[in-house]
TORVOFI-294223 format. One record per residue: residue number from 1; residue in one letter; x, y, z of N, C-alpha, C, O in turn. Coordinates in pm, whole numbers, plus 50000, padded with zeros to 5 digits. Example, Ala and Ser with C-alpha at 12.3 -4.5 7.8 and 13.67 -1.06 7.14 Angstrom:
2
ATOM   pos   code    n_px    n_py    n_pz   ca_px   ca_py   ca_pz    c_px    c_py    c_pz    o_px    o_py    o_pz
ATOM     1      a   51319   49431   50780   51230   49550   50780   51320   49670   50780   51424   49668   50846
ATOM     2      s   51285   49775   50708   51367   49894   50714   51290   50003   50787   51341   50114   50804
// end
This chain:
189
ATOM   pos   code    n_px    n_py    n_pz   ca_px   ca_py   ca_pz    c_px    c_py    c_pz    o_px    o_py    o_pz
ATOM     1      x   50081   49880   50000   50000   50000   50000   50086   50126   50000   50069   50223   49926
ATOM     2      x   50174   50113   50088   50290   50269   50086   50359   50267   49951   50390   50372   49893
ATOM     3      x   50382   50146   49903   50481   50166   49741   50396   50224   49699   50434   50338   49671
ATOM     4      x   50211   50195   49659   50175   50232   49553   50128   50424   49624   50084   50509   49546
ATOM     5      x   50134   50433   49666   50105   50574   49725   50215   50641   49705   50207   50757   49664
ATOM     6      x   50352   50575   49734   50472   50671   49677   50478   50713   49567   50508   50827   49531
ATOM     7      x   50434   50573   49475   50417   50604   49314   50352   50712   49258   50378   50782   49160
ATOM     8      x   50243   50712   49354   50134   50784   49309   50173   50913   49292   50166   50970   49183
ATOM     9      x   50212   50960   49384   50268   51038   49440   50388   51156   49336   50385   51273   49296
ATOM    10      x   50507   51005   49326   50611   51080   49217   50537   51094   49084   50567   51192   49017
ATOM    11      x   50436   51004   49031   50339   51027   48915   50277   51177   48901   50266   51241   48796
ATOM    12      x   50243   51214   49019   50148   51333   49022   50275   51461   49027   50237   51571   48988
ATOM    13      x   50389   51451   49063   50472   51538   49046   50481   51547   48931   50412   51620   48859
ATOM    14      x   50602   51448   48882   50596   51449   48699   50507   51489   48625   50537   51533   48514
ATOM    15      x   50373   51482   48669   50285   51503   48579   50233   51720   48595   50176   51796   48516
ATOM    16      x   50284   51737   48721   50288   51869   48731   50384   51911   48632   50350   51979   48535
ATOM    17      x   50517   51869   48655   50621   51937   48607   50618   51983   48436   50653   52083   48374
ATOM    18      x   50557   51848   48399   50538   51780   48300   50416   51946   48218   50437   51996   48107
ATOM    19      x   50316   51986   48302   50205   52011   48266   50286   52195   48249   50252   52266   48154
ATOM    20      x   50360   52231   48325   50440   52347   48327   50544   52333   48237   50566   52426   48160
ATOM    21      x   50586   52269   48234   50713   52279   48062   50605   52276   47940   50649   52308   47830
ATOM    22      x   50474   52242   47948   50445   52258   47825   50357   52399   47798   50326   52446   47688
ATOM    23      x   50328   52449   47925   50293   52564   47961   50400   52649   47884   50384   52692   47769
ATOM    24      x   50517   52669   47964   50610   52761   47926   50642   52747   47780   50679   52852   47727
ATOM    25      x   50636   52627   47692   50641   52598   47520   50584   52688   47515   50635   52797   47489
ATOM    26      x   50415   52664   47547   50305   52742   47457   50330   52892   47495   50269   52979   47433
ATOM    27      x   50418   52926   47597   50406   53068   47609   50529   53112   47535   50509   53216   47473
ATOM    28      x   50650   53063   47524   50723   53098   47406   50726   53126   47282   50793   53212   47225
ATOM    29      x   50616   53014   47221   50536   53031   47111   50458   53147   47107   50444   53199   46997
ATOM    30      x   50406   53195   47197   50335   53291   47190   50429   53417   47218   50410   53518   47150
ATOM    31      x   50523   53417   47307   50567   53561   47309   50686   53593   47197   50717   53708   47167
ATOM    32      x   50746   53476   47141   50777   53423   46970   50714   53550   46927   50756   53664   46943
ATOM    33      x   50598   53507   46867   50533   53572   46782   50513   53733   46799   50512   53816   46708
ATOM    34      x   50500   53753   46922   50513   53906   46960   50680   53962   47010   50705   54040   47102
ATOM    35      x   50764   53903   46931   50917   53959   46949   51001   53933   47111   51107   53978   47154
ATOM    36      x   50908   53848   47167   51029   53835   47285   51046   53621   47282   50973   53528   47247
ATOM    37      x   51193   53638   47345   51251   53548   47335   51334   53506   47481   51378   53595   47554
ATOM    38      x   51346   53391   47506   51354   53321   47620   51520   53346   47628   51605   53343   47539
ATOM    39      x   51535   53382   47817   51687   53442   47792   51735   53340   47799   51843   53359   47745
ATOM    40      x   51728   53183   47847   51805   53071   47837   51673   52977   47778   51575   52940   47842
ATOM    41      x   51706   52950   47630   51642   52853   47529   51578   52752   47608   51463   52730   47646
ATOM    42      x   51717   52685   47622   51665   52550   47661   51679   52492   47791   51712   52375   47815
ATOM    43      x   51645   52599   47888   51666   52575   48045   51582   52679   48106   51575   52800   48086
ATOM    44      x   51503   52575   48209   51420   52646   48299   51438   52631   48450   51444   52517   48495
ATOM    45      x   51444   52717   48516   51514   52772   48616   51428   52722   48795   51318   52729   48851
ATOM    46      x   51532   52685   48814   51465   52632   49042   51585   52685   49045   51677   52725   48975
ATOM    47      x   51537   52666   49191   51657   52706   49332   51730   52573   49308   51684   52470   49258
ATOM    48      x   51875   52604   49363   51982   52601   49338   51985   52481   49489   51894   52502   49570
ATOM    49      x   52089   52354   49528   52154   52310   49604   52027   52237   49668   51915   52287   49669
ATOM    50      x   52061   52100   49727   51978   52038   49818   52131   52016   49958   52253   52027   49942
ATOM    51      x   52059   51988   50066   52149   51979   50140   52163   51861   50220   52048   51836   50255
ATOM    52      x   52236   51778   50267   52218   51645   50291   52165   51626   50456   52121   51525   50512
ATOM    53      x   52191   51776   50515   52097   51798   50667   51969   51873   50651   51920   51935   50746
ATOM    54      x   51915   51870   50530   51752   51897   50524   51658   51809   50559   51668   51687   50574
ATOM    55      x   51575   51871   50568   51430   51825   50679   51341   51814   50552   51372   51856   50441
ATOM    56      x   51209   51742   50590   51095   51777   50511   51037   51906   50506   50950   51939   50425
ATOM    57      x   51084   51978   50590   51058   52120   50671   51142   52213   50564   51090   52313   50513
ATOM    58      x   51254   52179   50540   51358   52245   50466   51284   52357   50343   51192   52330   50266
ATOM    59      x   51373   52510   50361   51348   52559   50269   51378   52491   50092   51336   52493   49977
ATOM    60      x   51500   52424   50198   51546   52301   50033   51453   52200   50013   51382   52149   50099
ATOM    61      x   51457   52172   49881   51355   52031   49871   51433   51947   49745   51511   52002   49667
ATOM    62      x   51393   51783   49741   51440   51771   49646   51329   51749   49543   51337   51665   49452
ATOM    63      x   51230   51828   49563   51108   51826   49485   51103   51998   49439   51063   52077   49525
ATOM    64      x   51130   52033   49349   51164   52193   49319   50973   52316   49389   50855   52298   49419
ATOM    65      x   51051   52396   49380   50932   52503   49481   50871   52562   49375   50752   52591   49371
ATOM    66      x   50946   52577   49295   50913   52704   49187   51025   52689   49065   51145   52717   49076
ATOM    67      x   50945   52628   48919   51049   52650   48801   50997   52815   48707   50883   52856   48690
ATOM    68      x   51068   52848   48684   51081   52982   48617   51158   52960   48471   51236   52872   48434
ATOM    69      x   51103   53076   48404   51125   53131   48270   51143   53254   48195   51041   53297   48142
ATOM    70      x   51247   53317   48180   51276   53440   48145   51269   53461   48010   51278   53369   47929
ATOM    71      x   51246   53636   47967   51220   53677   47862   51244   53818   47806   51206   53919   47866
ATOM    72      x   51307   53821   47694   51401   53950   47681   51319   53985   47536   51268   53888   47478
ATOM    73      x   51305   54131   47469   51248   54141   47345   51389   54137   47256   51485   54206   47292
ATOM    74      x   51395   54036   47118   51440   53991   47005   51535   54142   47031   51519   54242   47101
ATOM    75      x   51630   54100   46942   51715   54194   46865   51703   54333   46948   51683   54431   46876
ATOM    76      x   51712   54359   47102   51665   54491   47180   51852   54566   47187   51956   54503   47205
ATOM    77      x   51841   54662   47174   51997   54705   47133   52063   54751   47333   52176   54749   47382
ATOM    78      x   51951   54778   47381   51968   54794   47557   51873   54685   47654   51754   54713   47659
ATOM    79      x   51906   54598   47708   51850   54528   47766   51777   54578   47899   51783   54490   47985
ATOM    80      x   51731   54656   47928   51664   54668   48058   51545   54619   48106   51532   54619   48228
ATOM    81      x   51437   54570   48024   51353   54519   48032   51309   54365   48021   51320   54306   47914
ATOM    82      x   51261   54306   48131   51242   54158   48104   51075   54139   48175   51006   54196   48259
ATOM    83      x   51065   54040   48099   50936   53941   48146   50975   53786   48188   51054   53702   48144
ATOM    84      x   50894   53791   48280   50927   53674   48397   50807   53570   48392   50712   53626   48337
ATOM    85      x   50770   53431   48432   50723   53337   48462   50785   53260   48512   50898   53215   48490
ATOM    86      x   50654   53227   48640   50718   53076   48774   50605   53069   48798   50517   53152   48822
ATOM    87      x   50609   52917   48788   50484   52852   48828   50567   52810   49022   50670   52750   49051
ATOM    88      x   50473   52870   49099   50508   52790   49218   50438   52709   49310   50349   52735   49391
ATOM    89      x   50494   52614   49283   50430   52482   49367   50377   52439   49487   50293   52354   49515
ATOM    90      x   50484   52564   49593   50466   52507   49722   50568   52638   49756   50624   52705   49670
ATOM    91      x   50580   52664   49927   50621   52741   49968   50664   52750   50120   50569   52777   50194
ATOM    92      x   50785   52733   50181   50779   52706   50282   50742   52781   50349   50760   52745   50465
ATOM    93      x   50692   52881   50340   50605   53001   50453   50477   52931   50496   50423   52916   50606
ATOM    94      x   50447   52893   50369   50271   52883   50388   50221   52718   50364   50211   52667   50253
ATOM    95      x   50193   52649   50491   50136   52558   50513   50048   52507   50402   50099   52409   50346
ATOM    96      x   49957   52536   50363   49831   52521   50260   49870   52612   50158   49884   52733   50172
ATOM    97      x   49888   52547   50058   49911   52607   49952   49916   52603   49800   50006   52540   49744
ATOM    98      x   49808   52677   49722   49751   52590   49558   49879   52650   49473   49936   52752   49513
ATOM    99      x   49912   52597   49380   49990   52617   49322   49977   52735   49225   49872   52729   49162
ATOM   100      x   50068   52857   49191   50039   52987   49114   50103   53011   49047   50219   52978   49074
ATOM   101      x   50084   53078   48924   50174   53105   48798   50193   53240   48819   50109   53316   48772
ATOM   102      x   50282   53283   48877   50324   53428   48890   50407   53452   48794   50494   53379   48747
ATOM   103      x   50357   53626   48749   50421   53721   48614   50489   53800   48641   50433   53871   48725
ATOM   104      x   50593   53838   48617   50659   53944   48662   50687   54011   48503   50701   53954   48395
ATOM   105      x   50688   54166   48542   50720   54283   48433   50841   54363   48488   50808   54462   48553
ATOM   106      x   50977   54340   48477   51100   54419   48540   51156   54509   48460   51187   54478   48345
ATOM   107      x   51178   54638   48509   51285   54674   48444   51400   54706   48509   51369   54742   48623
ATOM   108      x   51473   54709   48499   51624   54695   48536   51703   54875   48565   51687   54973   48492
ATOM   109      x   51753   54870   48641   51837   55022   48613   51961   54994   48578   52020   55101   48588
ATOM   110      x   52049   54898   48536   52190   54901   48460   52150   54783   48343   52166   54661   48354
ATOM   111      x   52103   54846   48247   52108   54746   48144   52229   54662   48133   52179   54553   48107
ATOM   112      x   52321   54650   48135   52429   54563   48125   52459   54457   48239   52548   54372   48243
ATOM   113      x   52345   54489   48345   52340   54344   48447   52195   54253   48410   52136   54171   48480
ATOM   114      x   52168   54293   48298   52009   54243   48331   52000   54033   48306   51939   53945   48366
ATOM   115      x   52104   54034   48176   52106   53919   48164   52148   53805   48311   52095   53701   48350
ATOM   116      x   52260   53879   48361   52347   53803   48479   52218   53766   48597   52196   53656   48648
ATOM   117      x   52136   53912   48624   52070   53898   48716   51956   53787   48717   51915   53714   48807
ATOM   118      x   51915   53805   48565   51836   53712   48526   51845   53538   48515   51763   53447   48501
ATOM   119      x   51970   53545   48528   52050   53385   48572   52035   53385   48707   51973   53297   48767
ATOM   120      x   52099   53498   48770   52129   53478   48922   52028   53448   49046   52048   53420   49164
ATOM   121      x   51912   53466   48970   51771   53517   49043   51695   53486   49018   51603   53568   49023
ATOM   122      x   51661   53348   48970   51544   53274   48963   51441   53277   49039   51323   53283   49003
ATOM   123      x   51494   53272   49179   51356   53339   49299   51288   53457   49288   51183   53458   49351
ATOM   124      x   51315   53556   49228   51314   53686   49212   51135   53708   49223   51092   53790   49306
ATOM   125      x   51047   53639   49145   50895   53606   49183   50857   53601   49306   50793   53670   49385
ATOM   126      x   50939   53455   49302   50882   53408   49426   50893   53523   49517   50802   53604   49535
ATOM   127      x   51019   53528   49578   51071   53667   49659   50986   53783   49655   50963   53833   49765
ATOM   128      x   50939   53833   49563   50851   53953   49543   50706   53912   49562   50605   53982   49559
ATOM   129      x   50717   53789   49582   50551   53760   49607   50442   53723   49741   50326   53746   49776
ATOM   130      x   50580   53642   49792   50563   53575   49874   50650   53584   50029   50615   53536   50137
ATOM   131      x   50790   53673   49990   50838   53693   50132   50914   53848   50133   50998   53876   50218
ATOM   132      x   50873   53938   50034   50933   54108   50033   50800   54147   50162   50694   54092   50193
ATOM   133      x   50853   54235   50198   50759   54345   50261   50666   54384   50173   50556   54331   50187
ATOM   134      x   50676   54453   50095   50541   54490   49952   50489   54361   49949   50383   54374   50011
ATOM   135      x   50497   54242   49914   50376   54184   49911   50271   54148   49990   50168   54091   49955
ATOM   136      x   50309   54190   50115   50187   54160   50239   50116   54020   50177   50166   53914   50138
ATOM   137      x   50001   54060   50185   49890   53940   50159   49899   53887   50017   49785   53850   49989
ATOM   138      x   49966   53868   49931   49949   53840   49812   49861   53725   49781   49886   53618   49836
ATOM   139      x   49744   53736   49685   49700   53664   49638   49681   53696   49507   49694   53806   49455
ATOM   140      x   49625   53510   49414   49687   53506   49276   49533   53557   49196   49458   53465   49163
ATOM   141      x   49502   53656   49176   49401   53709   49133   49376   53796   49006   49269   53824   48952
ATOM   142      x   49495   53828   48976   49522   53848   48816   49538   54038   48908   49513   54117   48817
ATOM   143      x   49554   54084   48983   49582   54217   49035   49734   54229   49014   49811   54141   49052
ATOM   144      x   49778   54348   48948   49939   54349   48988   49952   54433   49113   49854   54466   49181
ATOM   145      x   50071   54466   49140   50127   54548   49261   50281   54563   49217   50352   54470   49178
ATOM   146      x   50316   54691   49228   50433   54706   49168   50571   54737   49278   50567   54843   49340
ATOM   147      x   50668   54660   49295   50748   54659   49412   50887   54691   49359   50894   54723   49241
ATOM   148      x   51002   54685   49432   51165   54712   49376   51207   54614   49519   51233   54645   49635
ATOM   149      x   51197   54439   49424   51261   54431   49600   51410   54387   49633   51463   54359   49741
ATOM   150      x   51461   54391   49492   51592   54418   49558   51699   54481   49468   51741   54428   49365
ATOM   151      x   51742   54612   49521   51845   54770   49481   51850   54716   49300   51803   54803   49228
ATOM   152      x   51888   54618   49241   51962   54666   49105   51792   54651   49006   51775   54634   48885
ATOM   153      x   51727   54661   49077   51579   54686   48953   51525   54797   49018   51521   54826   49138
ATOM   154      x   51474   54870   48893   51358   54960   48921   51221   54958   48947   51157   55023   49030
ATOM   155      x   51188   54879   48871   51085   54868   48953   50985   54686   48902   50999   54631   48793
ATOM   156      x   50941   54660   48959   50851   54487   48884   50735   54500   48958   50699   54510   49076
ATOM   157      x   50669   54493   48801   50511   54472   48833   50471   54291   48845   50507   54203   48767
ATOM   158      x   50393   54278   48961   50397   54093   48972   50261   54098   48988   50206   54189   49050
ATOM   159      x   50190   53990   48929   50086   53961   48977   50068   53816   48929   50157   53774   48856
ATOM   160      x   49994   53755   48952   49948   53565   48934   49808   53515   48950   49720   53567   49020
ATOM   161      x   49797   53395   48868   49661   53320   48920   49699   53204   48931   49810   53155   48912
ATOM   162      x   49595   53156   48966   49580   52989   49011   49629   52918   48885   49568   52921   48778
ATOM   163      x   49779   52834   48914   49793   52747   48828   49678   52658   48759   49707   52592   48659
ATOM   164      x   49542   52655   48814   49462   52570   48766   49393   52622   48634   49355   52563   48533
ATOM   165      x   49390   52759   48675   49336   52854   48552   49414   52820   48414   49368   52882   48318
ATOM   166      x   49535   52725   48380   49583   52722   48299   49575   52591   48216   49658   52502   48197
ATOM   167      x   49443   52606   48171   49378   52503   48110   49435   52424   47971   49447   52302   47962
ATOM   168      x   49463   52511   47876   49457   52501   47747   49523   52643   47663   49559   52754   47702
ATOM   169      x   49519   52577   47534   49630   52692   47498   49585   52850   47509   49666   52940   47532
ATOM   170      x   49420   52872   47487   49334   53005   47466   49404   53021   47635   49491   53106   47620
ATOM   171      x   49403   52993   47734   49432   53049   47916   49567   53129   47907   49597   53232   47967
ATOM   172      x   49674   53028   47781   49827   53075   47784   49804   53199   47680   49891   53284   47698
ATOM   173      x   49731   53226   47596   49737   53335   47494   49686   53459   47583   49734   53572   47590
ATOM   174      x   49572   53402   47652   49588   53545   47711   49679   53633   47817   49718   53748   47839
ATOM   175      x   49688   53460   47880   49863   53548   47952   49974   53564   47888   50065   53551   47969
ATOM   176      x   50009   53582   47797   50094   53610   47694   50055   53768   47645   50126   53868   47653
ATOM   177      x   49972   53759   47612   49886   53936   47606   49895   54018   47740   49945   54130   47744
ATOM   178      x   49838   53946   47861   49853   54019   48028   50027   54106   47986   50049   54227   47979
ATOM   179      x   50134   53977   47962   50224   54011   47955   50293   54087   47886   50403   54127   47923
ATOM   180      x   50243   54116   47781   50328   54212   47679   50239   54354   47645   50271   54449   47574
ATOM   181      x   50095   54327   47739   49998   54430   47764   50115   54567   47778   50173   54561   47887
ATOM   182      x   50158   54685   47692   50208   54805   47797   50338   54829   47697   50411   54927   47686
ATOM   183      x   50339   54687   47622   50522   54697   47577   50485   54679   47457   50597   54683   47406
ATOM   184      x   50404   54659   47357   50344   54703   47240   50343   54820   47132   50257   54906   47145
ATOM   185      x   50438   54829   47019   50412   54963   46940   50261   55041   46940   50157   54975   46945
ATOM   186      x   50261   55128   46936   50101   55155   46854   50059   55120   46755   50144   55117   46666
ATOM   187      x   49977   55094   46731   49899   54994   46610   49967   54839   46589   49953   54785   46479
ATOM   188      x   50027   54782   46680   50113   54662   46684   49950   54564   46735   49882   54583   46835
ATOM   189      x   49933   54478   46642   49779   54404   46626   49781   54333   46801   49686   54266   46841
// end
């Protein structure tokens, strides 16, 4: 009875993980088409290190918290601006907890760190969502709130919904639009 419950178990992970990489495709595809492009192709981004004196308790897990996906516009001659996605799973703050696709809109004040930071800082969502001072109560309701939570950005607009909301490809097109809502030429369809 415990094997097949373990199974069950690592099944229903994979099948999360599984359900978020194809998420993040369809949103590439989509922000593709509207000129932005993923700052690492073919790698999507968790926290870093498990530790061999972690707890189930542990901020570490060897079950990831939150994978993320960054996004820079095509051929941009100054990089200061990026778009963000993390789906997060779980959270060690918060006991009960549904899983959320948080957006982030950054811009940067030294264009020439934006790529590095954007490697360095995969939490950077999470962090702004779930444990900055500005986010107080955050919930995933499609509301942004715009914070700076840490010195080398100016400012990131974050907001999220319920991973469940992400049904099918029409759920990812429109967050693909949420996202590039603001950063659009005029008359750009």
């Amino acid at each position: 009875m415990i094997n097949q419950s373990i199974q069950l178990s690592f099944r229903q992970v994979r099948a999360l993980v599984e359900h978020t990489l194809l998420l993040f495709k369809e949103l590439d595809q989509q922000l593709a088409n509207r000129g932005y492009e993923p700052t690492l192709p073919d790698v999507v981004q968790t926290e870093h290190g498990i530790s061999i004196h972690q707890t189930k308790d542990s901020a570490e897990s060897l079950v990831p918290h939150f994978l993320t996906r960054s996004y820079t516009r095509q051929n941009e001659k100054v990089l200061n601006h990026a778009l963000i996605v993390s789906v997060q799973y779980t959270h060690p703050l918060h006991e009960r907890f549904d899983p959320v696709v948080l957006v982030g809109d950054v811009m940067f004040k030294n264009p020439k760190q934006t790529t590095k930071l954007l490697l360095d800082k995969p939490w950077l969502l999470k962090y702004a969502a779930f444990e900055s001072t500005a986010a107080g109560s955050f919930e995933p309701t499609g509301k942004r709130f715009r914070t700076q939570p840490i010195e080398e950005i100016e400012s990131l607009d974050v907001w999220g919904h319920p991973f469940t909301d992400m049904r099918d490809v029409e759920d990812v097109k429109v967050l693909a639009e949420e996202m590039i809502k603001g950063h659009l030429e005029p008359g750009t369809p």
